[in-house]
N, C-alpha and C positions, 0 to 999 in steps of 0.2 A: 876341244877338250879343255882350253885355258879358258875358254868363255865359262865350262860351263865348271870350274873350277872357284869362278870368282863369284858365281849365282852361288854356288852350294857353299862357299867360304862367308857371304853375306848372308844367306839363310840363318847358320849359326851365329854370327855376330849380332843376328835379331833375335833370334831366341837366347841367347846367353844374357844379352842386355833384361828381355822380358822376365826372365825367372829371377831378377833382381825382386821386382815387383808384385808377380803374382806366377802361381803352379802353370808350367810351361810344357806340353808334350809334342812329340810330331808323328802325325800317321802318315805313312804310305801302305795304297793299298791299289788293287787291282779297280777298274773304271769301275765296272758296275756295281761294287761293293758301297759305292759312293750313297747311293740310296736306304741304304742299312743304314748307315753311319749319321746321313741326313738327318733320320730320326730319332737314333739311341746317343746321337751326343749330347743335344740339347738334353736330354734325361739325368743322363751320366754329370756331364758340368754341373747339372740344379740339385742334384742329392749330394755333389761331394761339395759344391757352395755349403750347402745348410749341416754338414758332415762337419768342416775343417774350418769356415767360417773362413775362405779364401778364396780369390777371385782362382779359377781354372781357364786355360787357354788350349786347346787344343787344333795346333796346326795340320794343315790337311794336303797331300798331295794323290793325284790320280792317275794312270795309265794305266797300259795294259801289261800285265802281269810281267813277261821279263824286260818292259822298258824297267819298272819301278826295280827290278832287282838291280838291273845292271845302273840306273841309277842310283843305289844306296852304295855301289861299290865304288864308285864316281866321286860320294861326299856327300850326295843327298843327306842330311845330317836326320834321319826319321829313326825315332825313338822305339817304335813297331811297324813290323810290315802284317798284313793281311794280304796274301795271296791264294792262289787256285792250282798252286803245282810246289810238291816237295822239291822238286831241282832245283826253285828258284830259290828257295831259304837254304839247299843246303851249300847254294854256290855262295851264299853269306856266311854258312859256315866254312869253307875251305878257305876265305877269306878274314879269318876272327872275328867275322863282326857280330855270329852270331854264337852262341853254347853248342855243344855238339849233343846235348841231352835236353835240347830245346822242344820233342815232340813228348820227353815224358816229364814236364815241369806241368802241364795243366789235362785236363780229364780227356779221352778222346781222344789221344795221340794231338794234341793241341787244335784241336777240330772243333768250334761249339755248334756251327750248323752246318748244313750242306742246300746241295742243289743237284737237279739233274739233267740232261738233254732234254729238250722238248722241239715242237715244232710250232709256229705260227704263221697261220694261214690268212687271207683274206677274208672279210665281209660273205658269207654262204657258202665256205672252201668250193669255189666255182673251178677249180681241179681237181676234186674231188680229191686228196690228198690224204693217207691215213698210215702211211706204214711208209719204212725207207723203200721199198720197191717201188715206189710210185714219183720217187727222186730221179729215175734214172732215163721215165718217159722222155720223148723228145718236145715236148708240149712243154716242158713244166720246167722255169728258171730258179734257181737254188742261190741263198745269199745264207753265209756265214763269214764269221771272222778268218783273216788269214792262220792255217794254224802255223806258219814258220814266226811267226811276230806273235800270235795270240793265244794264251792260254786254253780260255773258251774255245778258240778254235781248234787247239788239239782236240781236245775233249769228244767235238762235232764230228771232226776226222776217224775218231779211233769207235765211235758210236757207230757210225756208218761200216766202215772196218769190221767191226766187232760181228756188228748183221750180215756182212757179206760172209766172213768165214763160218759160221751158224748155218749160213743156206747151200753153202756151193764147197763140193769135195774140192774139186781141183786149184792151183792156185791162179791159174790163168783167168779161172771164172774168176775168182775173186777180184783180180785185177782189174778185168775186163770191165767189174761191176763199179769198182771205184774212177773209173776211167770215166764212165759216162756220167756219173755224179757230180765229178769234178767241171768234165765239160758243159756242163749245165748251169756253172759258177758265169754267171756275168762280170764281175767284179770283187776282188777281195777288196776288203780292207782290213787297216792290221791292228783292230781293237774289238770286241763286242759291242759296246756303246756307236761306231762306226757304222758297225753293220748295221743294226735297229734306225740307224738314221737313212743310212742306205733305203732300206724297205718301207721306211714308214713315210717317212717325207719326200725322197725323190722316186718311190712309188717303182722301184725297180725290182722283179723276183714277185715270185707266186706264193713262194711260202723261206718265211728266216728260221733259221735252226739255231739256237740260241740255248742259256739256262732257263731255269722254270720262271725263275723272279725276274729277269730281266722280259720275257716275252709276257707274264701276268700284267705283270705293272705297265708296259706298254697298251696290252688290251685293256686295261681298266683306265690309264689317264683321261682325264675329260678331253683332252684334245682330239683322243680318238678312241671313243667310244663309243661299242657297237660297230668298228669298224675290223677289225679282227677275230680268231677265236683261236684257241691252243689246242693241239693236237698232242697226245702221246700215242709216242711210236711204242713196236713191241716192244723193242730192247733200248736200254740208255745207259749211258756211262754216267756212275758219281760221281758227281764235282762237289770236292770238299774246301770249305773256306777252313784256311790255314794261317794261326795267326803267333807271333816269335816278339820277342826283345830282340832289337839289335846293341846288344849288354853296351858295345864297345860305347854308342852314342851315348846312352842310357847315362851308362860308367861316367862319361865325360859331363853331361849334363847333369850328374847327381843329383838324380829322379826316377832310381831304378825299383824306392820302392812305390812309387805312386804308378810308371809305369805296368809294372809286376799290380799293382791291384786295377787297374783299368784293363787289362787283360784277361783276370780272373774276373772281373763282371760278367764276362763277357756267360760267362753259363749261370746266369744267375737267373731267378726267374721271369724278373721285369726285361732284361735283354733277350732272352728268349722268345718272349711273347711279340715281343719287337720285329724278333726275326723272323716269326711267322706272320707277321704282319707284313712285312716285305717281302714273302714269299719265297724264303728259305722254310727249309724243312728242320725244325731244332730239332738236336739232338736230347733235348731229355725230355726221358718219355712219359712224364704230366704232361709235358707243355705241348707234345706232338698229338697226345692221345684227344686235347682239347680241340687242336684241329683239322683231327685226321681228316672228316669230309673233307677239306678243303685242299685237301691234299691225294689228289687220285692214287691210285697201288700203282707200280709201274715196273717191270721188271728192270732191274738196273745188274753192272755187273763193275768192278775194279779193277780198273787201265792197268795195274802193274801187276794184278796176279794174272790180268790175261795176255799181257804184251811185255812183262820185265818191268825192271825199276826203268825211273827217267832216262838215266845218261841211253842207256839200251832202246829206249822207245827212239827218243831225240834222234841218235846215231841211226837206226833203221829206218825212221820216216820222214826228220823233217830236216836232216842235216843236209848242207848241199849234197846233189846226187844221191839224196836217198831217196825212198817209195815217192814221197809227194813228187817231189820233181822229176823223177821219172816218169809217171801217169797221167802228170798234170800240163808238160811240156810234151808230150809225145804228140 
């Protein structure tokens, strides 16, 4: 903790020194969001250069969704966070770091795009793979992210979930059904970005279940193209990218309003088009309506009106000795 105490205390003595000089922000955001970002910052820094006539710096951190919370509570000194789960910002609010009226400051309950469960399969899905019943064959190895460490991986979890209680009255089935899902798991790891490596490069698992843009842009890289193909299942859970001021840093680095207008691009329409370029789904509907082809219909449903707010999901699934570890360890 003192180690990382001295990282997060030198973080800010570099960005304090730097906003001497020229506009200074810091992102923290969940891994796979990293690709988004990739593209709309160069954008963003080149319009607010020829805006302000000032050099822009936009510092960058990655993990998986509650490393990056529980390190902004640590010191991580990030200006915004962009995550995949209301519990992680709102564990920034019970800690001041964040406004408690943080989901109604920008449009969307602070949402500008989303994403949803998908599935990625092999080169001719040679498991013939098409729907989560076909996860649970004894043929067919399953790679997601861990969901006690990973966002995404909740997500994957409560999808599968989601379809078990749709198909089967009892709860036994249900379990029974996630029981051999899980044991079909070769390997967690505790990020999204992990798992894609897992599957793609050490060639482990028949099919990764992943977001839409993280398993697209896997099938599109020229590294490996034509070597996969993307399945949508019946049902999916929305993953909404979720993005906040962390004022208190903001406050301190007084740059809450440049902050505050870099956040608000975020739904404007050059960012937008961005996002659907990365293979999120924007949320305004010119810019979806532009790409709907490319965007298949899917039926999707909402982790917390079907399962409770976070702290209740957490505490029931992924807290120790809850559902996961009891289904998973059995």
């Amino acid at each position: 903790m003192r180690i990382k105490s001295i990282i997060y205390g030198f973080l800010l003595v570099l960005i304090t020194f730097s906003a001497a000089a020229e506009q200074t922000i810091m992102l923290a955001g969940y891994d796979v969001i990293r690709d988004y970002y990739k593209r709309y910052l160069p954008v963003f820094i080149a319009d607010y250069a020829k805006e302000h006539q000032t050099t822009l710096n936009i510092a960058q951190s990655y993990a998986s969704a509650s490393k990056q919370a529980i390190a902004v509570q640590n010191g991580l000194p990030a200006d915004v966070v962009t995550l995949n789960q209301q519990n992680d910002i709102e564990t920034l609010v019970k800690q001041g770091l964040v406004k408690t009226n943080w989901q109604q400051q920008y449009p969307n309950q602070a949402e500008p795009f989303h994403t949803v469960v998908v599935f990625l399969v092999r080169k001719g899905n040679p498991k013939n793979i098409h729907d989560w019943n076909d996860l649970v064959r004894p043929d067919v190895k399953v790679v997601f992210a861990n969901p006690k460490t990973s966002g995404s991986g909740r997500y994957v979890y409560l999808s599968a979930l989601g379809y078990a209680e749709k198909q089967y009255q009892q709860q036994t089935q249900v379990d029974n059904f996630i029981r051999q899902f899980l044991k079909n798991v070769p390997v967690f790891d505790t990020g999204a970005r992990a798992a894609s490596i897992t599957f793609s490069q050490r060639d482990i698992g028949d099919v990764l279940i992943t977001a839409e843009n993280e398993a697209a842009l896997l099938a599109q890289s020229s590294e490996h193209q034509q070597q996969f193909s993307l399945i949508y299942p019946s049902i999916s859970a929305n993953i909404p990218v979720l993005v906040a001021e962390v004022h208190k840093n903001s406050q301190r680095h007084q740059n809450q309003q440049l902050v505050q207008h870099f956040i608000a691009s975020l739904w404007q329409e050059k960012a937008q088009h961005i996002a659907a370029e990365s293979e999120f789904r924007p949320n305004n509907p010119e810019v979806f309506a532009a790409y709907q082809a490319h965007f298949p219909a899917i039926h999707t449903f909402d982790v917390n009106q079907q399962f409770g707010n976070w702290r209740q999901i957490n505490q029931r699934y992924f807290a120790d000795g809850g559902q996961f570890d009891r289904l998973y360890f059995q």
